[in-house]
Every structure is written in C-alpha cells, then in structure tokens.
TORTORKOL-857447 format. One record per residue (C-alpha): residue number from 1; residue in one letter; x, y, z. Coordinates in pm, 1 decimal. Example, Ala and Ser with C-alpha at 12.3 -4.5 7.8 and 13.67 -1.06 7.14 Angstrom:
BEGIN
{1,"A",{1230.0,-450.0,780.0}}
{2,"S",{1367.0,-106.0,714.0}}
//
This chain:
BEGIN
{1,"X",{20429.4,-1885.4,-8675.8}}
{2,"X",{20403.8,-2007.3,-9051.0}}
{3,"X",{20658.2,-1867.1,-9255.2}}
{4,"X",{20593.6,-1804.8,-9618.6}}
{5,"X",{20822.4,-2062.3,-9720.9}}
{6,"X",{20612.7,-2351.9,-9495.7}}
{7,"X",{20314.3,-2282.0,-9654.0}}
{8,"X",{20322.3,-2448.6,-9991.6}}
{9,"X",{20464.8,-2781.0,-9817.8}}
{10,"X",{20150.4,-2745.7,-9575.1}}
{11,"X",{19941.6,-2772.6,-9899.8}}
{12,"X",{20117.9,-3050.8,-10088.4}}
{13,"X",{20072.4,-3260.8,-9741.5}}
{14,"X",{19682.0,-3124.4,-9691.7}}
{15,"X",{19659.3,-3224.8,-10037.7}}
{16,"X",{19841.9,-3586.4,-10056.2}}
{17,"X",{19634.6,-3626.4,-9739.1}}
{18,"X",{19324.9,-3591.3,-9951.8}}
{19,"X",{19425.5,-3783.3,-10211.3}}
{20,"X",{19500.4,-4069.1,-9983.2}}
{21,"X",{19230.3,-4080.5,-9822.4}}
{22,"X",{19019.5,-4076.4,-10104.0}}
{23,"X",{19218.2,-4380.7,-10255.1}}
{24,"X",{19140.2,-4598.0,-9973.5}}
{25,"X",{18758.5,-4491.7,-9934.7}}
{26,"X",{18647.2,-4435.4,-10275.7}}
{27,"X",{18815.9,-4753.1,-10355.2}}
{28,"X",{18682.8,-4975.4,-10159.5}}
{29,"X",{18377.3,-4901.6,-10276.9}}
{30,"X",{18495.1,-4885.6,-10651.2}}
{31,"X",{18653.0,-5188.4,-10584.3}}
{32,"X",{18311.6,-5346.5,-10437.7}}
{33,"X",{18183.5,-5210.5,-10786.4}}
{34,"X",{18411.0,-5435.7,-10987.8}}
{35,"X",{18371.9,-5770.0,-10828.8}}
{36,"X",{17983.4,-5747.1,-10816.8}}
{37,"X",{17886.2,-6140.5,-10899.3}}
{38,"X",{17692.4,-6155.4,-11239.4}}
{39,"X",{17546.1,-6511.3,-11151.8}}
{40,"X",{17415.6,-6428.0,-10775.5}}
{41,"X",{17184.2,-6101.6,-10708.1}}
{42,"X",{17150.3,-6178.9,-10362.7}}
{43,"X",{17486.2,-6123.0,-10324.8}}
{44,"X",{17485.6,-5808.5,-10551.3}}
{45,"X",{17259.6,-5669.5,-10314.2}}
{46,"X",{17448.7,-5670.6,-10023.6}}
{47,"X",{17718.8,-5596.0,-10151.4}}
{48,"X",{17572.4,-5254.8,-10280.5}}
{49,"X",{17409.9,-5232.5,-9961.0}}
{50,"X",{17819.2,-5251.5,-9772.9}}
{51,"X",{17822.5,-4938.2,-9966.3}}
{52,"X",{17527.5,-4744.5,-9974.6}}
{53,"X",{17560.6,-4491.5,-9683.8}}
{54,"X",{17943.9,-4423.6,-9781.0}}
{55,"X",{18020.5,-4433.4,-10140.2}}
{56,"X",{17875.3,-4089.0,-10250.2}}
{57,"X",{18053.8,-3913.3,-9948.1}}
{58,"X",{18363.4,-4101.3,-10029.1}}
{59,"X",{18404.6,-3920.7,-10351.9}}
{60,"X",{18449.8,-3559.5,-10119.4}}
{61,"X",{18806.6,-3627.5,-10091.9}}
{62,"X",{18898.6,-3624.0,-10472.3}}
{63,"X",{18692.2,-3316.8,-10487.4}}
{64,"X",{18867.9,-3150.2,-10177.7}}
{65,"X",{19239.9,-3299.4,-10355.4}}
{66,"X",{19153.8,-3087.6,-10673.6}}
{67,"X",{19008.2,-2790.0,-10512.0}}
{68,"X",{19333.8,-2763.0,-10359.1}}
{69,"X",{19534.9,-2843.4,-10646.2}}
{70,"X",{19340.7,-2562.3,-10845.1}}
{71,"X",{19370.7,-2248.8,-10555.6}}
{72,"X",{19718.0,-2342.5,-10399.0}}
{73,"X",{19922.4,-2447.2,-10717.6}}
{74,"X",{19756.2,-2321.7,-11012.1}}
{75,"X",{19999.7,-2330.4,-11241.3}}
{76,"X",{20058.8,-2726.8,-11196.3}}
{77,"X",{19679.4,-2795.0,-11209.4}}
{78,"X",{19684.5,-2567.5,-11571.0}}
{79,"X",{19923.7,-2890.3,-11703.7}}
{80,"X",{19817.3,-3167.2,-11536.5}}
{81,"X",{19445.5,-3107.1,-11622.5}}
{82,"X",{19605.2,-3072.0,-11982.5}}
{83,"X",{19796.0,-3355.9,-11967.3}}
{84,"X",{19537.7,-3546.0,-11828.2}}
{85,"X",{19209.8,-3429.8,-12041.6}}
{86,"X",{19090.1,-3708.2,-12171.3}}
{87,"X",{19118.9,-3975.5,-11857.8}}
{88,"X",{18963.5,-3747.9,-11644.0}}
{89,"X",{18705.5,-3722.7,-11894.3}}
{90,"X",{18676.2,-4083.1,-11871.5}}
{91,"X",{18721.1,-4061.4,-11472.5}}
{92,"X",{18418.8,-3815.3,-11437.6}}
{93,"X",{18170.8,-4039.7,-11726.4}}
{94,"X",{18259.3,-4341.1,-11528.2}}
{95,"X",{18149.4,-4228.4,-11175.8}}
{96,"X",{17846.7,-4074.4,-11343.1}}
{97,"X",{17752.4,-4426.2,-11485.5}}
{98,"X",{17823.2,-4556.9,-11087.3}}
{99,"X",{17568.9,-4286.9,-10959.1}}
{100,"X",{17251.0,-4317.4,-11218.8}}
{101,"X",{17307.8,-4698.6,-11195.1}}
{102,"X",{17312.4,-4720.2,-10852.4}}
{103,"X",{16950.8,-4526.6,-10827.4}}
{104,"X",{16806.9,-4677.5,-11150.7}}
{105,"X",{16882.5,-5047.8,-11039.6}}
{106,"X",{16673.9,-4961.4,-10734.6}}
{107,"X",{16378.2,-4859.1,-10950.2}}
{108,"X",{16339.7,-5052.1,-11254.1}}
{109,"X",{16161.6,-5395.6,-11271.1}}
{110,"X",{16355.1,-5693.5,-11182.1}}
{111,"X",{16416.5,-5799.9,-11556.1}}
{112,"X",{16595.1,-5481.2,-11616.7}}
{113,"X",{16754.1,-5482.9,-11285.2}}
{114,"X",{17084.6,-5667.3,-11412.2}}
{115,"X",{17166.7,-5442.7,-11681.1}}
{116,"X",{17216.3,-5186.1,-11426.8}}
{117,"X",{17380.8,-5340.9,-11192.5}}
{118,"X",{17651.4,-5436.7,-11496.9}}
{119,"X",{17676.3,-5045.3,-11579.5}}
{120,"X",{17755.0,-5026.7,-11212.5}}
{121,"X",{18071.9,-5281.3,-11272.7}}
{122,"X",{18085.5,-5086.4,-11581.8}}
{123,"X",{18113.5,-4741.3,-11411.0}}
{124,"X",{18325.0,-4883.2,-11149.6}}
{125,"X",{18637.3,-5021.1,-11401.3}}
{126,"X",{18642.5,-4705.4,-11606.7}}
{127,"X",{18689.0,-4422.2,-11304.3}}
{128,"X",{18957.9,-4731.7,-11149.7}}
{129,"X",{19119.8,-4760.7,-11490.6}}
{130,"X",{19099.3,-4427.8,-11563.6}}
{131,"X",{19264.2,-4324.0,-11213.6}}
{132,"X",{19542.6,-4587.0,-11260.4}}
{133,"X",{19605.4,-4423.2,-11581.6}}
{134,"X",{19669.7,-4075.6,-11464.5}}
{135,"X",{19924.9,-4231.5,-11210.8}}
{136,"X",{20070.3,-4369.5,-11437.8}}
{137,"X",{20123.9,-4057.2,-11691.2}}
{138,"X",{20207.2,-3901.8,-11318.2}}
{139,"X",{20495.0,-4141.3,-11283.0}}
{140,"X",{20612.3,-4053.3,-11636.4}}
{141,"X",{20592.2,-3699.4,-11649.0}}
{142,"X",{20323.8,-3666.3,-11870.1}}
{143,"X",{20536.7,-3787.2,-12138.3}}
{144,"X",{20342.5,-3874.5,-12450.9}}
{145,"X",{20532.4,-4161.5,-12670.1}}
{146,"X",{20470.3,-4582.4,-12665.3}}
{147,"X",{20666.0,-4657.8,-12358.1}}
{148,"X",{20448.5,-4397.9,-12158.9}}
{149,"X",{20113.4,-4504.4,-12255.7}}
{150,"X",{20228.0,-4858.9,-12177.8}}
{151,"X",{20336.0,-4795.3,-11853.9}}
{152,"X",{20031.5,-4595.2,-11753.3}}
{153,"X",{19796.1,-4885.2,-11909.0}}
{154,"X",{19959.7,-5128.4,-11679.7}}
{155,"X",{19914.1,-4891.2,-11384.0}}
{156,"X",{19579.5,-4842.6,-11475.6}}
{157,"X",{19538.6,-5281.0,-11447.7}}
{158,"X",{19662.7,-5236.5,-11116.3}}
{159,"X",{19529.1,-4968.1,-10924.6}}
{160,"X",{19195.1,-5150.0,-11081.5}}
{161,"X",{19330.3,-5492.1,-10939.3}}
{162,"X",{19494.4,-5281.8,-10624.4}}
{163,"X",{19065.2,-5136.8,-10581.8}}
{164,"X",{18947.4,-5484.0,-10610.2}}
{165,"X",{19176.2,-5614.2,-10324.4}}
{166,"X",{19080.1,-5347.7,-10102.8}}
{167,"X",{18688.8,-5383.9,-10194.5}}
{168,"X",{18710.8,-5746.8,-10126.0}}
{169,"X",{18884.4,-5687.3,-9772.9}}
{170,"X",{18594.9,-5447.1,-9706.0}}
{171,"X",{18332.6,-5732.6,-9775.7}}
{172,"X",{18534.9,-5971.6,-9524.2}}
{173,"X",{18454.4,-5734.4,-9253.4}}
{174,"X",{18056.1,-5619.8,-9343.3}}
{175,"X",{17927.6,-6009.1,-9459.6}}
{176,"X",{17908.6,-6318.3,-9356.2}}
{177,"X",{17891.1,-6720.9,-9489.2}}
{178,"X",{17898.1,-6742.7,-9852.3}}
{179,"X",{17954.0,-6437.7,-9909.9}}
{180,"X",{18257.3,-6372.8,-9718.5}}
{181,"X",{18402.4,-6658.4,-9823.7}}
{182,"X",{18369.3,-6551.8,-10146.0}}
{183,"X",{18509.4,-6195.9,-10093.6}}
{184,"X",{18832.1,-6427.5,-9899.2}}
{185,"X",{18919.8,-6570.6,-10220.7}}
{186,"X",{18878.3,-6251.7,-10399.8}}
{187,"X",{19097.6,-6055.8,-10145.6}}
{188,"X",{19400.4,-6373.0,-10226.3}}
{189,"X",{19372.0,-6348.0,-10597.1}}
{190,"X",{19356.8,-5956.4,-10632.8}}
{191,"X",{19646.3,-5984.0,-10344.2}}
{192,"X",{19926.6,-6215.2,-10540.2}}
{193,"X",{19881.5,-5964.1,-10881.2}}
{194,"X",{19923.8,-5636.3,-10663.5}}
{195,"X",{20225.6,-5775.1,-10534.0}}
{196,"X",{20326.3,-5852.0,-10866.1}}
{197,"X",{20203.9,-5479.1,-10939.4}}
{198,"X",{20407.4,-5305.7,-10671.5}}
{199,"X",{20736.9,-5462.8,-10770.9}}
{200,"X",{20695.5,-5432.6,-11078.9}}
{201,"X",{20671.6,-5067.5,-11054.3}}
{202,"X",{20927.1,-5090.2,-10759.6}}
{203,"X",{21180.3,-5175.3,-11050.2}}
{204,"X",{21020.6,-4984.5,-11314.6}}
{205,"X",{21024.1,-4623.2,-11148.6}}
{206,"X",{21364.1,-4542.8,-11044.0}}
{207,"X",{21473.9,-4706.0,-11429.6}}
{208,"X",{21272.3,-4475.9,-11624.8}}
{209,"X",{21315.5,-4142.1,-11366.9}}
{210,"X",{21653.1,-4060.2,-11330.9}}
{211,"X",{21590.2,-3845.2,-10991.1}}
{212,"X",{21374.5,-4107.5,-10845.7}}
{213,"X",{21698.0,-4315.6,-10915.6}}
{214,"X",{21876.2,-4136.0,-10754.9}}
{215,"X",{21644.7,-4045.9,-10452.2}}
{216,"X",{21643.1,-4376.6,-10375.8}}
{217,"X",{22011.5,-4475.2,-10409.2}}
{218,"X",{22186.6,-4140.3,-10236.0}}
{219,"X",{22188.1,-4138.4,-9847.4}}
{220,"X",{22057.8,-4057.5,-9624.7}}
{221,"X",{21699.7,-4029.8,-9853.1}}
{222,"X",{21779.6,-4363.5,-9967.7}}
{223,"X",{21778.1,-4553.3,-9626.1}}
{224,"X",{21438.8,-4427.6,-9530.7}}
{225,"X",{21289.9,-4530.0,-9908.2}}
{226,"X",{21457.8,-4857.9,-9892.8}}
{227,"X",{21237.0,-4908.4,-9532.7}}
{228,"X",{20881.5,-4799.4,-9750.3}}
{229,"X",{20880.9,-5079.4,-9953.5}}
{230,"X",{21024.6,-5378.6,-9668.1}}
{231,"X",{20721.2,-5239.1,-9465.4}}
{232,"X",{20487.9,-5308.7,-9744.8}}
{233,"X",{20558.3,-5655.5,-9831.4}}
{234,"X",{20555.7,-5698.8,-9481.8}}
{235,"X",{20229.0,-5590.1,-9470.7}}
{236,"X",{20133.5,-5819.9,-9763.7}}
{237,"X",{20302.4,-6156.7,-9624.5}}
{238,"X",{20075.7,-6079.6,-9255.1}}
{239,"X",{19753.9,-6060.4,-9477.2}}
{240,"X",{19815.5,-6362.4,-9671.7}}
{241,"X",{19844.4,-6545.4,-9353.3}}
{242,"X",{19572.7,-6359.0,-9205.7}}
{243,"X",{19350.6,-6460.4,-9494.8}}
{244,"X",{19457.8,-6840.3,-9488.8}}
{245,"X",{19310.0,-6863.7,-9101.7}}
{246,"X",{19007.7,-6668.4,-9200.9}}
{247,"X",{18675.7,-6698.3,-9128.8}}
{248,"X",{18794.6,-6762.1,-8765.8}}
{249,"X",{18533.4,-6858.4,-8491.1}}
{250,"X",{18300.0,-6574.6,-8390.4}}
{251,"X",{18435.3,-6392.5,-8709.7}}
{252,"X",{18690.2,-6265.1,-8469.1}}
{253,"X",{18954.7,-6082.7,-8688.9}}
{254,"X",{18747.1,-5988.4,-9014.6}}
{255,"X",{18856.1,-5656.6,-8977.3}}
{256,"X",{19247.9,-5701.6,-8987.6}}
{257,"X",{19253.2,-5750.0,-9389.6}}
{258,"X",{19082.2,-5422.8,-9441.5}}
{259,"X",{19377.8,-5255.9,-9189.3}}
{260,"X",{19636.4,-5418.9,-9339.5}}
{261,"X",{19539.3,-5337.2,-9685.5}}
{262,"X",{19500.1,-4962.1,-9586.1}}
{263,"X",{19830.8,-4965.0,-9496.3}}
{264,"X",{19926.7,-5167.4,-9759.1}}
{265,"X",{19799.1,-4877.4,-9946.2}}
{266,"X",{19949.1,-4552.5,-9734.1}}
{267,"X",{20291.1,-4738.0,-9685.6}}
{268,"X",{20272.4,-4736.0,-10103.5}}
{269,"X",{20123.7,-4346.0,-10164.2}}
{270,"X",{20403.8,-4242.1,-9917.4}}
{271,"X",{20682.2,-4435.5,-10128.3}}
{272,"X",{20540.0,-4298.7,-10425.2}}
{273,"X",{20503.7,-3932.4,-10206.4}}
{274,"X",{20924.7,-3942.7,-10093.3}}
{275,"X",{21015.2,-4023.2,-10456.2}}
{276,"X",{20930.0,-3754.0,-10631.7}}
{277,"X",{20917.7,-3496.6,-10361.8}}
{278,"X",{20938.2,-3172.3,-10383.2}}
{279,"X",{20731.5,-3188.8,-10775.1}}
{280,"X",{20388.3,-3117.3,-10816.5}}
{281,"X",{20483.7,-3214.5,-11184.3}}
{282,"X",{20746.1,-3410.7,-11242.3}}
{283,"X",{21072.4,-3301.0,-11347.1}}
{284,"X",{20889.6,-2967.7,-11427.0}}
{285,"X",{20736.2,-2792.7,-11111.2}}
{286,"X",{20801.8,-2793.5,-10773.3}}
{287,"X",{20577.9,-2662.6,-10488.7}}
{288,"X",{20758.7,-2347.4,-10419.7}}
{289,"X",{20772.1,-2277.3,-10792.9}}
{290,"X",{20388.3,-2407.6,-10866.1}}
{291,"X",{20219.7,-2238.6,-10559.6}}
{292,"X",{19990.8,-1944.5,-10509.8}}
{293,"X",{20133.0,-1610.5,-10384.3}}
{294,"X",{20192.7,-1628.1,-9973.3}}
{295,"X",{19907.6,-1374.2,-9925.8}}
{296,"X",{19646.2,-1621.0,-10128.7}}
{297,"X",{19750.1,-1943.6,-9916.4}}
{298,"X",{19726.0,-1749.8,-9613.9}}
{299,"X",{19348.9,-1714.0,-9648.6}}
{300,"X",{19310.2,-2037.6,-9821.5}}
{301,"X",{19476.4,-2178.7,-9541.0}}
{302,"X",{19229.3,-2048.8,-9333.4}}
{303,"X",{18927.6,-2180.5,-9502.6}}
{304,"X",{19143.7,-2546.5,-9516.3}}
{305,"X",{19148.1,-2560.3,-9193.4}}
{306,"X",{18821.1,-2549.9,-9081.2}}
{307,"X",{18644.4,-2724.9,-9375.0}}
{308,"X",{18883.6,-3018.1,-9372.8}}
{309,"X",{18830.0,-3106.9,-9008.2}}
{310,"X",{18464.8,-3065.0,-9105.1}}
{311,"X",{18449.0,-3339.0,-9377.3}}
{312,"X",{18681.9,-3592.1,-9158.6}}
{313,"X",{18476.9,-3529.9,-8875.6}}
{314,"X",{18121.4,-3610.3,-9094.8}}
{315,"X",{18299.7,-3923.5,-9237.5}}
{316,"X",{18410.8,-4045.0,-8899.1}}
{317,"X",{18024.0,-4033.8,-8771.1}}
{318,"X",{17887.2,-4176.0,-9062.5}}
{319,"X",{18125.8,-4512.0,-9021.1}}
{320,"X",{18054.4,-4508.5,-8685.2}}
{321,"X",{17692.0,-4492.1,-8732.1}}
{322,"X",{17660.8,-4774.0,-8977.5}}
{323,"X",{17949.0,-4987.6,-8826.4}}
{324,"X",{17811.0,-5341.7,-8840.5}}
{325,"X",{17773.3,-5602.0,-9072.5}}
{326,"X",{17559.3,-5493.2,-9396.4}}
{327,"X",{17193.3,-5563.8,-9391.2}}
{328,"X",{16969.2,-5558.7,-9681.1}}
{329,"X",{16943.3,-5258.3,-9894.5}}
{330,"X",{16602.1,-5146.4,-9882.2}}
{331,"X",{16413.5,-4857.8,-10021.7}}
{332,"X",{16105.9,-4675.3,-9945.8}}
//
C-alpha cells in the first residue's frame, strides 16, 4: 500500500518521466526542424516527411509534464511559471510558428514554399532555445543577475545543439544516400560541441550550487553521480566510432546512433535528476513541501495511471506503424 509520504516521490518520477520522454521525442523532431537544408528542398521534404506522423503527438509529453506539475505541486508550478514567464512565452510562440508552417508550406505555391519552411527552422530554434533557457534558470535557481542569464543562454546553445544531434541521428536511421550522409556529418559536428556542452556544465553546476557540490562529493551519493557522467562519455566515444563506420553495407546499424544518443540523453536528465533531488525548485521547495494534500494525489494518482499508460501505449503503435525509412510527404 502507498503511504502518504510515497506519493509525492511517485509524482516527481511520473513527472521527470514525462519530461524525459518528451526531450528525446519532441527533440528529435525540433532538432530535424533546425538543420532543414536551405539550398536542397528535396531534402527538406523528407526530412519533414521523417516527422510528419510523430511530431504533433510528441509534444503530449510536455503537456502531460505540466499538467502534473500544476495538480501535484502547485505551489512550485505558481514560481516556476513566474520565474519562467517570458521563455515559455517564447516556448509556446515558437511551436506555434512550427505548427502553421508546417501546414502552410504544404499549401502555398512553390515560390512561397521556402519562406515557410524557414519559419519552420525559425519555430524550431526558438521553442529549443527557449527550453535550454529554462534549464538553465532551473540550474540556477531562478536567480535573476548577469551570471544567471549567462549561464542559461549557454544552456539554451546547447540543448539547441544537444536537439540537433539527436535530430540528425534520427535522419541516419529514416534516409538513405545523400541524405544520410549528410545527416552523418551533422550528427559528428552537433556531437563534439555537446560534449563540450556537458562538461562544461559538468564543471559549472556543482561550482555555482553549493548542495549539488556537495551531492556529488559526500558518499555514498557521490559514488553513484560520479558513475552518471563516466556512462555518458562512454556513450559518446561508442557513437563517434559508430558514426566513423557508418553507412555500413545493407545500412545495417543506422539505428544505433539514435540509441546511443537517447541514452546519451537519459544518462544526462538522470545526472541532472540525482543532483538536485529532492527540489522541485531549487534551494527553495522540495516535493514533500511543494505537493498537493495526500487526499488530492490519491485521486490524481488514479487518473495518472490510466491516462499515462494510454498515451505511451498510442505512441508505441504509431512508431511501430510508420517504422521504415521516410517516403515522400504527400498530401491529398
């Protein structure tokens, strides 16, 4: 039986579940958004048409993560939201700009067609930038002063870069020829700065957050962080070598990059997860002292766990049914 106590951790796991998801789906496809080719619109086109069945759906998960931000820890959603205005302003304008261009570039005439496809790149960088941001003012407590905005500029470069790695690795495994080999130089660029990125804010984090100092420094917490980040560059030194024997006969393997970079991607989030657990909000709120009253979560609970096995469930078909390399995106 779940005791009282259990039930805000359930949440904060339901929801960093969510939001990790969502990082890995949605950016993919935001990441497909930002390397969109200005000079080839062949190539635009199938690389839209990788996405096209998935990238609306994909965006579920950050509305699930701040559904259950708002009913299970009210109280922390009342200052992040505050803290965080104006970027998700920007967050919510740019994936607006992704949805109307994605529909008007398949209706206008082919003069005008270009335009939209660069408010699609357009729409894409601001809701990555924009994200990256509000990690970053995450990481610093929602601190407002130079150093701050700094940091959360930089994080907002690489979660964009981090978007664009993961975009490219999805284009290894849905095209072929050119293409491909295009999106295999992408994925090494975008790789070598996000490693730069993630040690960077390896050093960074535990200098500027005294707790996440000592989180990672004070047994026995500290032996299982130290292991997060050894698995990560791991991760990155098998891709790079992946990547250098890529496209292999048969196009055997075009899937490992993709893997790797998801877990490239979780072994980060769950890093970033063990630092700064148990606060919702930094240095200010933890989940005990953020959550809803036991009664509330009960129900919500309730409702959680049927509508979140629903959603996985409905995302897991629609891979499944358009598993395959990308075809032309066609409308009728």
């Amino acid at each position: 039986m779940i005791v009282d106590h259990q039930l805000p951790i359930i949440f904060a796991g339901l929801m960093a579940f969510s939001i990790l998801v969502y990082a890995i789906l949605d950016g993919y496809d935001l990441g497909v958004g930002l390397l969109l080719p200005m000079d080839n619109e062949q190539q635009r086109d199938k690389m839209i048409a990788s996405i096209g069945p998935f990238w609306d759906a994909n965006e579920t998960w950050l509305v699930l993560a701040v559904g259950l931000l708002l009913v299970a820890f009210p109280s922390a959603h009342n200052i992040i939201l505050k803290a965080l205005y104006l970027p998700t302003a920007m967050l919510i304008i740019g994936l607006i700009i992704r949805g109307v261009s994605f529909d008007f570039r398949a209706k206008v005439n082919a003069q005008k067609k270009t335009r939209w496809d660069k408010f699609f790149k357009l729409g894409s960088f601001i809701a990555a930038a924009s994200q990256g941001y509000m990690l970053g003012m995450f990481v610093m407590g929602f601190e407002v002063d130079f150093s701050s905005v700094a940091f959360s500029l930089l994080s907002a470069a690489g979660v964009a870069m981090a978007y664009a790695l993961i975009g490219a690795c999805w284009l290894i495994m849905k095209t072929e020829e050119e293409l491909q080999l295009r999106a295999i130089n992408w994925a090494k660029n975008a790789g070598k700065i996000c490693l730069v990125g993630i040690l960077a804010v390896c050093i960074i984090n535990p200098l500027i957050n005294s707790f996440v100092f000592d989180r990672w420094t004070q047994p026995p917490m500290a032996y299982l962080i130290a292991f997060v980040p050894i698995l990560c560059f791991a991760f990155f030194a098998i891709g790079y070598f992946t990547l250098q024997r890529l496209p292999a006969e048969n196009d055997n393997g075009c899937w490992l990059p993709f893997v790797l970079c998801t877990a490239i991607f979780t072994s980060s989030f769950v890093g970033l997860a063990f630092s700064f657990y148990p606060f919702v909000v930094p240095g200010q709120l933890d989940v005990w002292q953020a959550a809803s009253a036991p009664e509330s979560l009960r129900v919500i609970l309730y409702g959680a766990l049927i509508v979140i096995p629903c959603i996985f469930a409905y995302t897991l078909f629609s891979y499944r049914v358009f598993w395959g390399k990308v075809r032309d995106l066609e409308y009728h």
